[in-house]
C-alpha positions in Angstrom: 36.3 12.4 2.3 33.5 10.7 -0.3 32.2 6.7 0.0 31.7 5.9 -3.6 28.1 3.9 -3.3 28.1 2.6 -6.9 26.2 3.8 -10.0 28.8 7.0 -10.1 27.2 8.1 -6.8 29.8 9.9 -4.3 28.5 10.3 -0.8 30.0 13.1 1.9 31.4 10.6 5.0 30.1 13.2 7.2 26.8 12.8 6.5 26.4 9.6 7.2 24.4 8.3 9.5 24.2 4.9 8.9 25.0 1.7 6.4 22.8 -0.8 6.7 22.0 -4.6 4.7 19.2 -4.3 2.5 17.7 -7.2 4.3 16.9 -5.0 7.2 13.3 -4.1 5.3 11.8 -8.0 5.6 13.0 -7.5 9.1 12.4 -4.9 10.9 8.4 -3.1 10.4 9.8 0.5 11.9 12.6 0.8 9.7 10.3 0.0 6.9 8.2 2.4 7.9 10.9 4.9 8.1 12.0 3.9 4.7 8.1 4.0 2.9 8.0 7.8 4.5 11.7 9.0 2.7 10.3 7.6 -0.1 6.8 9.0 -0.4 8.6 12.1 0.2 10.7 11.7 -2.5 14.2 11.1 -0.5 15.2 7.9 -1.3 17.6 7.4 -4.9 18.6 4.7 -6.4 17.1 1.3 -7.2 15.7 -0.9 -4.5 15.0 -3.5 -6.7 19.2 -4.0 -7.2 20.0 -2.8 -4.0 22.3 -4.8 -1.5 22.3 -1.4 1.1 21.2 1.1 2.0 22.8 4.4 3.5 21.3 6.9 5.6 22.6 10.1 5.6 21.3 13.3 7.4 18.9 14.3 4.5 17.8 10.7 2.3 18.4 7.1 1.9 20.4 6.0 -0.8 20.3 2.3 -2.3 23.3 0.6 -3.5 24.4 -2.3 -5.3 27.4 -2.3 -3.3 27.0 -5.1 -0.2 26.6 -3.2 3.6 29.9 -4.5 4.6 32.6 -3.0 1.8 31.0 0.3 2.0 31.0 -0.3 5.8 35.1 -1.2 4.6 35.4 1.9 2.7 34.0 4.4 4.9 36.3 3.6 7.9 39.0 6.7 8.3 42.5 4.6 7.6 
């Protein structure tokens, strides 16, 4: 199965490792950290400038304009 993440981006549910609320950057120093690393190694697509989320998967971090908690919605197995 695929999580639609916005902007025509599909994303494999099995590589996902986590959906997190954009917010989590302000908040938390190590996950920024984590973040500024994917990026400067180019790993991270998408806008963060209109992100709401962000997902980690096994290989990058994608932004999305969709909020944490409907992807969160969508990803769940029904």
């Amino acid at each position: 199965m695929y999580l639609h993440a916005g902007h025509d981006v599909m994303i494999m549910n099995q590589t996902i490792i986590a959906i997190l609320d954009r917010q989590i950057l302000e908040q938390s120093e190590p996950t920024r950290q984590f973040f500024d690393r994917l990026r400067a190694l180019g790993r991270v697509h998408g806008s963060l400038h209109e992100a709401k989320s962000l997902i980690v998967t096994d290989d990058a971090v994608v932004c999305s304009p969709i909020s944490a908690t409907t992807l969160s919605r969508r990803e769940r197995p029904r």
